[in-house]
C-alpha positions in Angstrom: 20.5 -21.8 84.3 16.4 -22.6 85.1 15.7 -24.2 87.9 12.4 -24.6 89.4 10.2 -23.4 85.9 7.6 -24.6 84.3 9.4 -25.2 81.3 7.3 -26.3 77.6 10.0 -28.4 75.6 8.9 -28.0 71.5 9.8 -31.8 70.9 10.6 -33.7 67.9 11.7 -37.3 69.5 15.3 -36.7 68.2 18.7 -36.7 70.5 18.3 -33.2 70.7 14.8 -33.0 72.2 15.8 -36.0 74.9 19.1 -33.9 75.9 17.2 -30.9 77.1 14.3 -32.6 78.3 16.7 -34.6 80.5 18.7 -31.2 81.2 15.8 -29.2 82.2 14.7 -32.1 84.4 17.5 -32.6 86.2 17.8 -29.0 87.0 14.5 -29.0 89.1 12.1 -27.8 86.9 8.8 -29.0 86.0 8.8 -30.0 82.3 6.5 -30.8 79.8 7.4 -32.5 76.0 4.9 -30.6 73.5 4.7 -32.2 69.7 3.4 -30.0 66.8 1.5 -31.9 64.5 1.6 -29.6 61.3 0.4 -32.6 58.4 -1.4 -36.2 58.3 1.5 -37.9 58.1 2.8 -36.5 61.9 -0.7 -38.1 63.5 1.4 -41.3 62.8 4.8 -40.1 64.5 5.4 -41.6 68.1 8.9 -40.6 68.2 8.5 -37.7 70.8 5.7 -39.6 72.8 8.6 -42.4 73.2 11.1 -39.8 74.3 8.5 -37.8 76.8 8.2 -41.2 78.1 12.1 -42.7 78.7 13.1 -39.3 80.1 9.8 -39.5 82.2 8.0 -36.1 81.6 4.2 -35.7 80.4 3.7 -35.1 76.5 1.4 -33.5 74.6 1.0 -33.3 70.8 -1.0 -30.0 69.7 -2.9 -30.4 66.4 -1.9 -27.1 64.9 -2.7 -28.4 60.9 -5.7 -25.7 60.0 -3.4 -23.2 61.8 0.0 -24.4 59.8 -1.6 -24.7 56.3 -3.6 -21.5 56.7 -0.7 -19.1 57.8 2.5 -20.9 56.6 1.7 -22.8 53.9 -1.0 -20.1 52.5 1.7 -17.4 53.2 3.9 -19.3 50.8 1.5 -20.1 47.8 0.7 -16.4 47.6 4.0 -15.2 48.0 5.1 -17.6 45.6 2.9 -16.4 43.3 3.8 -13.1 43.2 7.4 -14.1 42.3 8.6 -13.8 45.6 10.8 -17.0 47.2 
């Protein structure tokens, strides 16, 4: 196992996320909850802020929208439109 890492946690607030935040933490290592926020609707979620906070590790939430809808979301219109699923 990791032990004494800097360790990024993707987070989504869920039992998962707190499990291996917890893990990672009681291991030794140095951990950090990130939250992607990929629409409007997820400026609203607090879900993984709560859980950074009961398992006691910093949080951040990264504002990746442009980023999301540009590549992902662009990706799938035009592949879409070519009759590709």
């Amino acid at each position: 196992m990791l032990s004494n890492k800097k360790v990024l946690v993707g987070i989504s607030g869920g039992v998962d996320s707190s499990y291996v935040l917890s893990l990672l933490k009681r291991e030794g290592n140095e951990v950090v909850g990130a939250y992607l926020i990929m629409k409007d609707s997820d400026l609203d979620c607090n879900e993984p802020k709560k859980t950074a906070e009961e398992v006691g590790v910093p949080y951040i939430s990264i504002d990746c929208r442009d980023d999301f809808k540009r590549i992902v979301v662009g990706n799938f219109i035009s592949e879409y439109s070519l009759g590709r699923t």
